[in-house]
LUMBAVEX-81217 format. One record per residue: x, y, z of N, C-alpha, C, O in turn; residue number from 1; chain. Coordinates in Angstrom, 1 decimal. Example, Ala and Ser with C-alpha at 12.3 -4.5 7.8 and 13.67 -1.06 7.14 Angstrom:
<r><n_xx>13.2</n_xx><n_yy>-5.7</n_yy><n_zz>7.8</n_zz><ca_xx>12.3</ca_xx><ca_yy>-4.5</ca_yy><ca_zz>7.8</ca_zz><c_xx>13.2</c_xx><c_yy>-3.3</c_yy><c_zz>7.8</c_zz><o_xx>14.2</o_xx><o_yy>-3.3</o_yy><o_zz>8.5</o_zz><resi>1</resi><chain>A</chain></r>
<r><n_xx>12.8</n_xx><n_yy>-2.2</n_yy><n_zz>7.1</n_zz><ca_xx>13.7</ca_xx><ca_yy>-1.1</ca_yy><ca_zz>7.1</ca_zz><c_xx>12.9</c_xx><c_yy>0.0</c_yy><c_zz>7.9</c_zz><o_xx>13.4</o_xx><o_yy>1.1</o_yy><o_zz>8.0</o_zz><resi>2</resi><chain>A</chain></r>
END
This chain:
<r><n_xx>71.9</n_xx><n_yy>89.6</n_yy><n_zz>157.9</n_zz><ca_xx>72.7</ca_xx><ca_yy>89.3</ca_yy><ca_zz>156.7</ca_zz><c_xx>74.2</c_xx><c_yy>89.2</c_yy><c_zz>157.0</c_zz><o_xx>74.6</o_xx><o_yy>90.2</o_yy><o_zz>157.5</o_zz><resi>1</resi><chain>A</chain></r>
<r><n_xx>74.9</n_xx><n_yy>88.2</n_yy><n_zz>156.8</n_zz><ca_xx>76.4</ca_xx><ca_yy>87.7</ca_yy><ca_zz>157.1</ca_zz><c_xx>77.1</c_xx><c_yy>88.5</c_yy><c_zz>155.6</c_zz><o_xx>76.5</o_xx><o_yy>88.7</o_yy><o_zz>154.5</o_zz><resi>2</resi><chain>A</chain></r>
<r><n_xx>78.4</n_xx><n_yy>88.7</n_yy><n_zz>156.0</n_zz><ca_xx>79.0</ca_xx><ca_yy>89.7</ca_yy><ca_zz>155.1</ca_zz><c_xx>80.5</c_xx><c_yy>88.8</c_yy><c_zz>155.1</c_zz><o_xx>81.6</o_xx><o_yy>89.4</o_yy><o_zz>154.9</o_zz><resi>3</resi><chain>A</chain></r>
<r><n_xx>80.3</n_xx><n_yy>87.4</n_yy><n_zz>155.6</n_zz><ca_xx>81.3</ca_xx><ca_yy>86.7</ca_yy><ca_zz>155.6</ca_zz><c_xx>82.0</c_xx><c_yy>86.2</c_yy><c_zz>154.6</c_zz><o_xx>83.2</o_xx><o_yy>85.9</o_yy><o_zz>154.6</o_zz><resi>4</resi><chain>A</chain></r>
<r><n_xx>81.1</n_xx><n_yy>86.3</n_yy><n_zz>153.6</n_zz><ca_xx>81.6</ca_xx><ca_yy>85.0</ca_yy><ca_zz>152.5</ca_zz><c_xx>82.0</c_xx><c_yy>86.4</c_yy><c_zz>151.5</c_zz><o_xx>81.2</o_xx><o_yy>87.4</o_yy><o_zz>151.4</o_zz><resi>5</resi><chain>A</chain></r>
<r><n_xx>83.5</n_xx><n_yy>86.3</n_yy><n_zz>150.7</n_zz><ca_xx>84.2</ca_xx><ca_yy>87.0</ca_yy><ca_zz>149.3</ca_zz><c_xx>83.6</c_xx><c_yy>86.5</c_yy><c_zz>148.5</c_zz><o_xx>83.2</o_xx><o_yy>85.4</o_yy><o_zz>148.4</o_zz><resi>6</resi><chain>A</chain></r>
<r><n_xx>83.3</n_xx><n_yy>87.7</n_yy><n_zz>147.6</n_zz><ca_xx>82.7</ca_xx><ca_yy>87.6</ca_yy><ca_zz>146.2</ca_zz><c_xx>83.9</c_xx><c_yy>87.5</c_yy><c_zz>145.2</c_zz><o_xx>85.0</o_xx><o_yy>87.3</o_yy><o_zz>145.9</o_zz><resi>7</resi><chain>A</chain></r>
<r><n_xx>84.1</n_xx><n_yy>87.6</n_yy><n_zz>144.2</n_zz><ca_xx>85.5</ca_xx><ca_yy>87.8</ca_yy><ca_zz>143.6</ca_zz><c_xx>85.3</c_xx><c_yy>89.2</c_yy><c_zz>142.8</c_zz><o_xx>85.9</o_xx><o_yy>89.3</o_yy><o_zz>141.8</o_zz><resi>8</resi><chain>A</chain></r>
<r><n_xx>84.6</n_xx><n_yy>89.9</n_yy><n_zz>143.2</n_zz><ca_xx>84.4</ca_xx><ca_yy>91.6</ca_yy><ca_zz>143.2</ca_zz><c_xx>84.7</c_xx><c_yy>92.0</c_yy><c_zz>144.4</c_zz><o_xx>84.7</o_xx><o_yy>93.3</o_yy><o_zz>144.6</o_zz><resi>9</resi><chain>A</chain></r>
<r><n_xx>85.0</n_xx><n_yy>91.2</n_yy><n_zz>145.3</n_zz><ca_xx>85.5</ca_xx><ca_yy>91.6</ca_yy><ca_zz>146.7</ca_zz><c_xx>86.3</c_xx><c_yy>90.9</c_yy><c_zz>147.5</c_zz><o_xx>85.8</o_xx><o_yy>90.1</o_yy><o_zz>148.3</o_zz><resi>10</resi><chain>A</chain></r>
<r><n_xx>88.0</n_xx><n_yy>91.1</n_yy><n_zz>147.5</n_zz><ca_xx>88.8</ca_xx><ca_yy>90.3</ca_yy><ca_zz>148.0</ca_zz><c_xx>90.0</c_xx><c_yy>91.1</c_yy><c_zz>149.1</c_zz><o_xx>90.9</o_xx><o_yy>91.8</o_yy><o_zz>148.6</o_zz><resi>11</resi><chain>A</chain></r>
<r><n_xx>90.0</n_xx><n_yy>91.0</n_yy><n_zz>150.0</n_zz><ca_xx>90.6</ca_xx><ca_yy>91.4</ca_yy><ca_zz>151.3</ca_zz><c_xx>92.1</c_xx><c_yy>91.7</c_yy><c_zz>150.6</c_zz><o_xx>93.1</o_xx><o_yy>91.0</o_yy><o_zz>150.6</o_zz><resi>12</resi><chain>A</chain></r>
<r><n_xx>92.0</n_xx><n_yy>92.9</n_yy><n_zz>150.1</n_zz><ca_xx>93.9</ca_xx><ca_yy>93.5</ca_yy><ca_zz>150.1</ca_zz><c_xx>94.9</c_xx><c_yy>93.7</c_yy><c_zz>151.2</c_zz><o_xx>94.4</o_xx><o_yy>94.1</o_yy><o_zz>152.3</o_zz><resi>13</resi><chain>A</chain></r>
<r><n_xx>96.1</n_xx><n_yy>93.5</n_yy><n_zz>151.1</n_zz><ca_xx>96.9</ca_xx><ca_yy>93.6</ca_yy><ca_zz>151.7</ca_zz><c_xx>98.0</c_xx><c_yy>94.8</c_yy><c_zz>151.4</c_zz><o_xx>98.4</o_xx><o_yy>95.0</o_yy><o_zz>150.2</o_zz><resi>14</resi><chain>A</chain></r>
<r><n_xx>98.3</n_xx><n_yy>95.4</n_yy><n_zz>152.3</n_zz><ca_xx>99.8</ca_xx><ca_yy>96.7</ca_yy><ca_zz>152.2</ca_zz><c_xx>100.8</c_xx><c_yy>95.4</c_yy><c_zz>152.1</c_zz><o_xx>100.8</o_xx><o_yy>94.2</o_yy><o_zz>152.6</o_zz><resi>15</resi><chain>A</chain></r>
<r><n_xx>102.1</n_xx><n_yy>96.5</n_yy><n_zz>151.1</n_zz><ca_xx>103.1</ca_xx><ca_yy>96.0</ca_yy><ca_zz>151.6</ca_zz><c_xx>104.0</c_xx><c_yy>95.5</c_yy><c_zz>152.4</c_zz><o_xx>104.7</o_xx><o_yy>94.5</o_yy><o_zz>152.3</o_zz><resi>16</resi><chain>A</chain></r>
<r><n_xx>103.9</n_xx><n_yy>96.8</n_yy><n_zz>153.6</n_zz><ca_xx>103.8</ca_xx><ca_yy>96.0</ca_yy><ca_zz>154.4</ca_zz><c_xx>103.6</c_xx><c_yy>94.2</c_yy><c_zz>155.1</c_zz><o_xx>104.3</o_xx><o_yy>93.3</o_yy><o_zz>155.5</o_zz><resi>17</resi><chain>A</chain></r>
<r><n_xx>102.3</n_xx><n_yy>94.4</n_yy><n_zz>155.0</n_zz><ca_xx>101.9</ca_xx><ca_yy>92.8</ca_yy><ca_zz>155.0</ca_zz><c_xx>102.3</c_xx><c_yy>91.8</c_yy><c_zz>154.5</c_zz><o_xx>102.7</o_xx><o_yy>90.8</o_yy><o_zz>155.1</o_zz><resi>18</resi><chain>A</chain></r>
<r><n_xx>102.3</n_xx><n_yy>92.0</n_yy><n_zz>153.6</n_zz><ca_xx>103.2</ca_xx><ca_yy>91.0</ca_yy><ca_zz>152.7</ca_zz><c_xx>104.0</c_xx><c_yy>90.8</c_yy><c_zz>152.5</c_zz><o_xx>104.1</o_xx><o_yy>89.8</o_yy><o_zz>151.8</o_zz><resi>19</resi><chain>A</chain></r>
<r><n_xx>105.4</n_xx><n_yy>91.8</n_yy><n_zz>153.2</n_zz><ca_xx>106.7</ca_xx><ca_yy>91.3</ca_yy><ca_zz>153.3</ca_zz><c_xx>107.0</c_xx><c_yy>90.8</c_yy><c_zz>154.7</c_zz><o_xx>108.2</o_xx><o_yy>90.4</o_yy><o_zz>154.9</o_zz><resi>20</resi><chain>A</chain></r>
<r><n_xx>106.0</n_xx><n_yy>90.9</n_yy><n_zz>155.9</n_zz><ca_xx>106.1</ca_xx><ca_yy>90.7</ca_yy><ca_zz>156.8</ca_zz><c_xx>105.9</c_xx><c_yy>88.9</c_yy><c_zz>156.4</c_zz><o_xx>106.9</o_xx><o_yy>88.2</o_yy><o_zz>156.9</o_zz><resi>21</resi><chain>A</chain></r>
<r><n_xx>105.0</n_xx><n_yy>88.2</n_yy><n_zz>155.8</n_zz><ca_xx>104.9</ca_xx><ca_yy>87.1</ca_yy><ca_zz>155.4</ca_zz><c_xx>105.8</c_xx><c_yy>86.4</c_yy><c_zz>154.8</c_zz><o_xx>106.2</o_xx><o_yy>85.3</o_yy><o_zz>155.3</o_zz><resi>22</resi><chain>A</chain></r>
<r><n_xx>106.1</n_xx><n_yy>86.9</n_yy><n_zz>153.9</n_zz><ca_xx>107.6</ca_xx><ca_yy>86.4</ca_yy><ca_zz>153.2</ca_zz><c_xx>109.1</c_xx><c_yy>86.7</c_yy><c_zz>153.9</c_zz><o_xx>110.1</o_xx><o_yy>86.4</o_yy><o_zz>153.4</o_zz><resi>23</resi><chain>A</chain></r>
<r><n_xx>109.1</n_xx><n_yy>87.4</n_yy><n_zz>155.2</n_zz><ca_xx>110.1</ca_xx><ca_yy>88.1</ca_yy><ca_zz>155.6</ca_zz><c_xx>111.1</c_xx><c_yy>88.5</c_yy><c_zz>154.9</c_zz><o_xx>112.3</o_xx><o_yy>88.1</o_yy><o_zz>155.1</o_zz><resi>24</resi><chain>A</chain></r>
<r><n_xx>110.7</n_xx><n_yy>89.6</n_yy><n_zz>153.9</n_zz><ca_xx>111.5</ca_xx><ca_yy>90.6</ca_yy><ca_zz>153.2</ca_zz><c_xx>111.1</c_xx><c_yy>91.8</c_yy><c_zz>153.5</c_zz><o_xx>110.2</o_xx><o_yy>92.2</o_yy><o_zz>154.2</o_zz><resi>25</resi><chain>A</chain></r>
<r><n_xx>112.0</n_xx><n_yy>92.4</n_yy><n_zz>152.7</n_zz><ca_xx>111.7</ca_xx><ca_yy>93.9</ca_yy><ca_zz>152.8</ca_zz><c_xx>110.3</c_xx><c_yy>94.3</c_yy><c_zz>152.0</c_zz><o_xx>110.0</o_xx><o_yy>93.6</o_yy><o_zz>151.1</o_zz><resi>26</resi><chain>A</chain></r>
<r><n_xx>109.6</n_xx><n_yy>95.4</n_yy><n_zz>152.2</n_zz><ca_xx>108.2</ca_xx><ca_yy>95.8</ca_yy><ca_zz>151.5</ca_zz><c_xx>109.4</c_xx><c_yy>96.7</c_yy><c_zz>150.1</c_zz><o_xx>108.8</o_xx><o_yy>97.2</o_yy><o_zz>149.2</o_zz><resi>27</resi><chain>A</chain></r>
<r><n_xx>110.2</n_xx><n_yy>96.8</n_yy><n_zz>150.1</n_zz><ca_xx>110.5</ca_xx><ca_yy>97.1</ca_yy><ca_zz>148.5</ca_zz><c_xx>110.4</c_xx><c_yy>95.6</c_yy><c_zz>147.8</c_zz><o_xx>109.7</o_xx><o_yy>95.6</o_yy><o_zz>146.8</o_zz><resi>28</resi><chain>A</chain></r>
<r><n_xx>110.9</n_xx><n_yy>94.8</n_yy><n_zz>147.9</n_zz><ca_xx>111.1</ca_xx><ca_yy>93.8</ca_yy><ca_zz>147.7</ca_zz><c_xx>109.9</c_xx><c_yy>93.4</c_yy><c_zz>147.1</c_zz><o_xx>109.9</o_xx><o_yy>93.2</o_yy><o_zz>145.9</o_zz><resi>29</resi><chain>A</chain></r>
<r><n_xx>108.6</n_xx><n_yy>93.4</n_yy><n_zz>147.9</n_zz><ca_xx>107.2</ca_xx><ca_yy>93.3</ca_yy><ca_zz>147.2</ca_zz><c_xx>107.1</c_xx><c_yy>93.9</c_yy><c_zz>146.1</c_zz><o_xx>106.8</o_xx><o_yy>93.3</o_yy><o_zz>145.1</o_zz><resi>30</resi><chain>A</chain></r>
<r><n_xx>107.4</n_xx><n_yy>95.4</n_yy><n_zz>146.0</n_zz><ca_xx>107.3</ca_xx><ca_yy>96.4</ca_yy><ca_zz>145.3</ca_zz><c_xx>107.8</c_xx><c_yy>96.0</c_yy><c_zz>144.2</c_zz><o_xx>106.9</o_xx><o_yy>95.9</o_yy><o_zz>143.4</o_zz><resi>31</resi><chain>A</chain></r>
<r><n_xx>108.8</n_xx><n_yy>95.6</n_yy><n_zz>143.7</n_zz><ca_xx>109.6</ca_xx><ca_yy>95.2</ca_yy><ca_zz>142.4</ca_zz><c_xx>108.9</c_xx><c_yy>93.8</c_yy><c_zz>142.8</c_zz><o_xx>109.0</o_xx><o_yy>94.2</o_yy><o_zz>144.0</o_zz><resi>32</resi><chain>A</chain></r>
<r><n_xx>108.5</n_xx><n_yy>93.0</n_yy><n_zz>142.9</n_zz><ca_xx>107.8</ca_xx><ca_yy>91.7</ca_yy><ca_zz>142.7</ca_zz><c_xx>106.9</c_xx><c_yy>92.0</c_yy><c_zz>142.3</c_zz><o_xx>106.1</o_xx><o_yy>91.1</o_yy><o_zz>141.9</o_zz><resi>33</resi><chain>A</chain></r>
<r><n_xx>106.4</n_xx><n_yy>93.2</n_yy><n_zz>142.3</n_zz><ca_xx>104.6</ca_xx><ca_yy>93.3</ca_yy><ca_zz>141.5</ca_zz><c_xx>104.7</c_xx><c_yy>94.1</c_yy><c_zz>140.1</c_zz><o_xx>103.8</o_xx><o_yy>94.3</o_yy><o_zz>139.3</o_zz><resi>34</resi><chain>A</chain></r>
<r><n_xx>106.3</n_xx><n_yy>94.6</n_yy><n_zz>140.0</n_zz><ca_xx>107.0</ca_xx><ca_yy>95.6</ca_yy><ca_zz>139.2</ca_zz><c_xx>107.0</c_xx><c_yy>94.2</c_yy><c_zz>138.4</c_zz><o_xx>106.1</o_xx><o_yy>94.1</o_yy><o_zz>137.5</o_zz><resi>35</resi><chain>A</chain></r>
<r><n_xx>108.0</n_xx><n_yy>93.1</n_yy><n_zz>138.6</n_zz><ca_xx>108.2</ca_xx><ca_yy>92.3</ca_yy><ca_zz>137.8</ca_zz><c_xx>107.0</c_xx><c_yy>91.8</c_yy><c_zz>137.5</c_zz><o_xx>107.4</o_xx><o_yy>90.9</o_yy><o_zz>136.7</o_zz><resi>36</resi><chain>A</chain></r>
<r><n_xx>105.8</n_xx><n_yy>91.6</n_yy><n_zz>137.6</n_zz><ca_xx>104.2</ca_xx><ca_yy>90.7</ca_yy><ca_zz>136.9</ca_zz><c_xx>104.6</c_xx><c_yy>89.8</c_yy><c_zz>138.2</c_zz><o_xx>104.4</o_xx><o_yy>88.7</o_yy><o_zz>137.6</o_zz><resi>37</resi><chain>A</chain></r>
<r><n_xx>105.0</n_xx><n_yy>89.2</n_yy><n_zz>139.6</n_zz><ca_xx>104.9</ca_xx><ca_yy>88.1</ca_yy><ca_zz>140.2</ca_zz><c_xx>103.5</c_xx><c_yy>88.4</c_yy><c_zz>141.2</c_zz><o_xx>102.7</o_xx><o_yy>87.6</o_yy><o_zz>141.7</o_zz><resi>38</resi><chain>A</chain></r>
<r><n_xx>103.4</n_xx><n_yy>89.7</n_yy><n_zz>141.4</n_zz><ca_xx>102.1</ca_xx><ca_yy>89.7</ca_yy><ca_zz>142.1</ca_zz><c_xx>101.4</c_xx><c_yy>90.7</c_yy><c_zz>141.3</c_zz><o_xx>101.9</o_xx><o_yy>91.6</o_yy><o_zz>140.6</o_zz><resi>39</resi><chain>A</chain></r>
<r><n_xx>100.1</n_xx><n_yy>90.4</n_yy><n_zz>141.7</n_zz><ca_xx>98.9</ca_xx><ca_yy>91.8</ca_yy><ca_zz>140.6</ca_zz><c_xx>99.1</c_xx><c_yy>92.8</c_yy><c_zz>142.1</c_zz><o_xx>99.4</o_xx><o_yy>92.4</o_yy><o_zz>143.3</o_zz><resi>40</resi><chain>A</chain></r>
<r><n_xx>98.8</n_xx><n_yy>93.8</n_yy><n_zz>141.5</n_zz><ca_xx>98.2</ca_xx><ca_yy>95.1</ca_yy><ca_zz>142.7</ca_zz><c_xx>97.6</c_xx><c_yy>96.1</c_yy><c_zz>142.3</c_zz><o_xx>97.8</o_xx><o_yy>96.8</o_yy><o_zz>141.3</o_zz><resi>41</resi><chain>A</chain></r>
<r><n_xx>96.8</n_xx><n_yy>96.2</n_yy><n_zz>143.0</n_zz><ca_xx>96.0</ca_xx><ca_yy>97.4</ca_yy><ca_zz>142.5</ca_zz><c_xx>96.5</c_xx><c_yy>98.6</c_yy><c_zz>143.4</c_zz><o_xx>97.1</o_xx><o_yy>98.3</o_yy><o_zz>144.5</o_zz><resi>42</resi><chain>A</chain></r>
<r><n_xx>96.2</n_xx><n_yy>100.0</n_yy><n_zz>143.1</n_zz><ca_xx>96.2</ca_xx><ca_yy>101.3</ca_yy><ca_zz>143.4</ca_zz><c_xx>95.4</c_xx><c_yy>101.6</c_yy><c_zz>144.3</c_zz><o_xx>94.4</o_xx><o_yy>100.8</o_yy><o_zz>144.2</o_zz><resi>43</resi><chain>A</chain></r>
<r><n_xx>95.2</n_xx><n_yy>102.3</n_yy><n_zz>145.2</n_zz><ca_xx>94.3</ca_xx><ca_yy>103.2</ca_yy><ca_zz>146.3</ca_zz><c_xx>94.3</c_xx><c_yy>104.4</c_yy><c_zz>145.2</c_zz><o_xx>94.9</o_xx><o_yy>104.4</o_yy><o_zz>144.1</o_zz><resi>44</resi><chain>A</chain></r>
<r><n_xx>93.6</n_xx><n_yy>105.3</n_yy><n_zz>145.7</n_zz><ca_xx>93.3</ca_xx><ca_yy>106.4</ca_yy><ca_zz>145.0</ca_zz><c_xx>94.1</c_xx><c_yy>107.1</c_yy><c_zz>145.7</c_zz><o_xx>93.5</o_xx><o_yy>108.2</o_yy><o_zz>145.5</o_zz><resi>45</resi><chain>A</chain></r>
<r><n_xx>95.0</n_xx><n_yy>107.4</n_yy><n_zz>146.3</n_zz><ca_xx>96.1</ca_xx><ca_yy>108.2</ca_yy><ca_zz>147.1</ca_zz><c_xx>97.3</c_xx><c_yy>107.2</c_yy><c_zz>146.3</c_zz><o_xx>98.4</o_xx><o_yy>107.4</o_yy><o_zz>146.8</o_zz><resi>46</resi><chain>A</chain></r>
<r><n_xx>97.4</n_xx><n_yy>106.2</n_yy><n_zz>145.2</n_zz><ca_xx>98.1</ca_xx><ca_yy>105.8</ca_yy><ca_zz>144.5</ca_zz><c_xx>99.4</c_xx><c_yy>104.9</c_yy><c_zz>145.6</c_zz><o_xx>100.6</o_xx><o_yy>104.9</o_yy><o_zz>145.3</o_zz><resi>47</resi><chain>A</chain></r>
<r><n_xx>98.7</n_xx><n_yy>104.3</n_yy><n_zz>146.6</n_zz><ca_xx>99.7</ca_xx><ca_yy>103.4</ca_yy><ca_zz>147.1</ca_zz><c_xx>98.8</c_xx><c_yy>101.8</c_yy><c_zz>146.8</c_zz><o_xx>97.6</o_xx><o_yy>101.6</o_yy><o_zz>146.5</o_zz><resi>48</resi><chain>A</chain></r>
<r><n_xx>100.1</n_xx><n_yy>100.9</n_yy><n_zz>147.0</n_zz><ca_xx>100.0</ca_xx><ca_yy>99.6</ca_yy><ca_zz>146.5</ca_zz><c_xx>99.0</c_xx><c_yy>98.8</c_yy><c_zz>147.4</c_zz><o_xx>98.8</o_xx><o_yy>99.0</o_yy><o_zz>148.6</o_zz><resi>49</resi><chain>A</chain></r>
<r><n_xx>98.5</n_xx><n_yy>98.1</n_yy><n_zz>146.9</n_zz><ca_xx>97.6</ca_xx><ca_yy>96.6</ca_yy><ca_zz>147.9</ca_zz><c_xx>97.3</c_xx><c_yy>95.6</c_yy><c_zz>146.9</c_zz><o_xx>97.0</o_xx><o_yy>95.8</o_yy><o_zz>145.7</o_zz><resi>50</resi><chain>A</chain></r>
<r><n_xx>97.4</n_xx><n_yy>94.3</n_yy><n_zz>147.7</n_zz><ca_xx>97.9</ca_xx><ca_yy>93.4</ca_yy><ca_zz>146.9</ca_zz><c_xx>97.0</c_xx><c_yy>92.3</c_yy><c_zz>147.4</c_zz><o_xx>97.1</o_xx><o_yy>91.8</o_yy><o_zz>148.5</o_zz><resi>51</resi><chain>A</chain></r>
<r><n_xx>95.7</n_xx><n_yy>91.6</n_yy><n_zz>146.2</n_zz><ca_xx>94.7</ca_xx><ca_yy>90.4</ca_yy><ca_zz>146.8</ca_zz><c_xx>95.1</c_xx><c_yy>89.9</c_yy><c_zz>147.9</c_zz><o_xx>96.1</o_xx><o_yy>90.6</o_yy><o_zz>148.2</o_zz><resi>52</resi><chain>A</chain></r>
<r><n_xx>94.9</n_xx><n_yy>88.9</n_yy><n_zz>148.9</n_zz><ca_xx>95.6</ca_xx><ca_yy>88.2</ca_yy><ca_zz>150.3</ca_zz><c_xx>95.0</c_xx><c_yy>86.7</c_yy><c_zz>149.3</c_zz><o_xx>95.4</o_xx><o_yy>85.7</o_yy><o_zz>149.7</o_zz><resi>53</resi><chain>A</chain></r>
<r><n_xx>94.1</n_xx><n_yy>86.6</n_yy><n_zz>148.2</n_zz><ca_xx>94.2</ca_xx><ca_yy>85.3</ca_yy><ca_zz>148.0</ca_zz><c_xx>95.3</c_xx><c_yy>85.1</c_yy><c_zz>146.9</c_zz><o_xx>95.5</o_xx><o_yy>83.9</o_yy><o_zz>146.6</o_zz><resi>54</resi><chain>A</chain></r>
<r><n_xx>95.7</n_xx><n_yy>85.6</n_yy><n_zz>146.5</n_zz><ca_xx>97.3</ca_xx><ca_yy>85.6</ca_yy><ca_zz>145.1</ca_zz><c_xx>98.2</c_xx><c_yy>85.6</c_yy><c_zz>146.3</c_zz><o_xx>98.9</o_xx><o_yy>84.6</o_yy><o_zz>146.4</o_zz><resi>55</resi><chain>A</chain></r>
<r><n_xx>98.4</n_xx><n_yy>86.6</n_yy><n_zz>147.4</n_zz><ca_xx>99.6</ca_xx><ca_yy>86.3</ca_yy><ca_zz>147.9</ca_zz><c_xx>99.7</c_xx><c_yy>84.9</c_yy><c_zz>148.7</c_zz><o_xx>100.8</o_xx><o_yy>84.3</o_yy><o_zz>148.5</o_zz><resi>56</resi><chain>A</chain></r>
<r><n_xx>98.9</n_xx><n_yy>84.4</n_yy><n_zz>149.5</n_zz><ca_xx>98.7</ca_xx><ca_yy>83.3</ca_yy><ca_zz>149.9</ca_zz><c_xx>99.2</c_xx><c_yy>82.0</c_yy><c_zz>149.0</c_zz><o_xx>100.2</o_xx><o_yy>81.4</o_yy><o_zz>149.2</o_zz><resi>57</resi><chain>A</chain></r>
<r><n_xx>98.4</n_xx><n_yy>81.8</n_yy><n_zz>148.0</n_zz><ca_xx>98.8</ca_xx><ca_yy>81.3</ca_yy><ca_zz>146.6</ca_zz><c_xx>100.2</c_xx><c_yy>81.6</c_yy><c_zz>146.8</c_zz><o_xx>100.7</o_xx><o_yy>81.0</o_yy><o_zz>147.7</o_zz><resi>58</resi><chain>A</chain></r>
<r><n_xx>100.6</n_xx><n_yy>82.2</n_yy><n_zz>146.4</n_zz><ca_xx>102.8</ca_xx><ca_yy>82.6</ca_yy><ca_zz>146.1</ca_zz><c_xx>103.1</c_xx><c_yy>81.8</c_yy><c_zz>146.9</c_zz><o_xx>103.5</o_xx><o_yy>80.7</o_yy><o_zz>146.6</o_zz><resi>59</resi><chain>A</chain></r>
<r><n_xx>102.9</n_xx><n_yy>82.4</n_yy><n_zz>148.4</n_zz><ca_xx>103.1</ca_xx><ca_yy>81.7</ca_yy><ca_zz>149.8</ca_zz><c_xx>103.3</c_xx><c_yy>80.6</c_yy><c_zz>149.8</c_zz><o_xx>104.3</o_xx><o_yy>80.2</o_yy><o_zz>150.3</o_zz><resi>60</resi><chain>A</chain></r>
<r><n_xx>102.3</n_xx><n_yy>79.5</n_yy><n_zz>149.2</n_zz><ca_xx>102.1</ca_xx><ca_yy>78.5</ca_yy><ca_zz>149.5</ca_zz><c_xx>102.9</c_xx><c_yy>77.7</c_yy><c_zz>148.5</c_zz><o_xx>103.3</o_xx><o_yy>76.5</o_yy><o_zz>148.5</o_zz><resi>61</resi><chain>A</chain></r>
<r><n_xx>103.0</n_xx><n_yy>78.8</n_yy><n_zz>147.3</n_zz><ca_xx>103.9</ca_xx><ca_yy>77.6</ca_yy><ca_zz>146.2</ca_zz><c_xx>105.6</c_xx><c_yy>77.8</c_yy><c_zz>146.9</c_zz><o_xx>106.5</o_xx><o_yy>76.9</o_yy><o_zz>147.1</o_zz><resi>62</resi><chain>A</chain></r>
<r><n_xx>105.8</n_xx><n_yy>79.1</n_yy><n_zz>147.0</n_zz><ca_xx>107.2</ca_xx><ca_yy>78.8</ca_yy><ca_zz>147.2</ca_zz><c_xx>107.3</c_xx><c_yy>77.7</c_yy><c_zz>148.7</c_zz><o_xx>108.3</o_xx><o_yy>77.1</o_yy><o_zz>148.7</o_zz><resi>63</resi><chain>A</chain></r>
<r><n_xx>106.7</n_xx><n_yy>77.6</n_yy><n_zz>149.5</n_zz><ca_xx>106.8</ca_xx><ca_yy>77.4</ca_yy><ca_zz>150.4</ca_zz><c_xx>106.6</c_xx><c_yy>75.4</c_yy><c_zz>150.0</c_zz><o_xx>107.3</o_xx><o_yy>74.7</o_yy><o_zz>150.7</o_zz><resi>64</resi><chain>A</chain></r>
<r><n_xx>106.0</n_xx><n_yy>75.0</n_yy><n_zz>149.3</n_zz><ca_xx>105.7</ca_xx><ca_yy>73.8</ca_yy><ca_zz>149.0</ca_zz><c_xx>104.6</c_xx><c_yy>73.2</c_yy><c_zz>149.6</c_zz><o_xx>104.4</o_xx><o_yy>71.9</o_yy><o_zz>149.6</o_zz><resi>65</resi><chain>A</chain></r>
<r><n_xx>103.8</n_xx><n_yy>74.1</n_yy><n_zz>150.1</n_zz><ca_xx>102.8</ca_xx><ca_yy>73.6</ca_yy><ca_zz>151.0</ca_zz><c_xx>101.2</c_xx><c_yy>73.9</c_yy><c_zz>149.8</c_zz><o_xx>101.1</o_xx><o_yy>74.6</o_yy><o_zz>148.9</o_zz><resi>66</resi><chain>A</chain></r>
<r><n_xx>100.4</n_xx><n_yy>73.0</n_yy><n_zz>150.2</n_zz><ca_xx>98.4</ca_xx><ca_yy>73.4</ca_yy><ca_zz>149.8</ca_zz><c_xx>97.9</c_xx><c_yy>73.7</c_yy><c_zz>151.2</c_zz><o_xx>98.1</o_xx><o_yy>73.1</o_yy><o_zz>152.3</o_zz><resi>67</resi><chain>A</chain></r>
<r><n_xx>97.0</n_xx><n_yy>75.0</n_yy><n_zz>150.9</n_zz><ca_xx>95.7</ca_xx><ca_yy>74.7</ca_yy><ca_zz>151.7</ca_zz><c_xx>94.8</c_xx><c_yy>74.0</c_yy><c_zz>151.3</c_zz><o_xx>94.6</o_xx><o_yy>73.7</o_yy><o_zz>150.1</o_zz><resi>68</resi><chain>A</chain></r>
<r><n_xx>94.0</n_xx><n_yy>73.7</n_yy><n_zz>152.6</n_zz><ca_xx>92.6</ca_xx><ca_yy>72.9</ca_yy><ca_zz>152.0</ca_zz><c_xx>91.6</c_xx><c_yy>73.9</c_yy><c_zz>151.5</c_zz><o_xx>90.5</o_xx><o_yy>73.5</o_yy><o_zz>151.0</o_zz><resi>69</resi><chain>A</chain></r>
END
């Protein structure tokens, strides 16, 4: 059984980290971007941030002016 394919009950989160390494900013910088509504995030149960990889991608790609296929 392949465990390849996301369901949309299952979508690869990303740390802050990550995601400001992408945008090259600071990981506060994320932090108040998900403060302001620009990205959703959800909580860990240890109450740290992670953030879909397909919404951030999305951002990525608008500010950036680019589509994936």
């Amino acid at each position: 059984m392949s465990t390849s394919r996301q369901s949309p009950e299952f979508t690869r989160l990303l740390t802050p980290a990550e995601v400001a390494a992408m945008f090259r900013v600071d990981p506060k910088t994320v932090t108040r971007w998900a403060k302001d509504g620009k990205l959703t995030s959800v909580r860990t149960l240890g109450g740290h941030r992670r953030y879909p990889e397909a919404e951030v991608r999305a951002l990525l790609d608008q500010i950036s002016g680019t589509a994936r296929p």
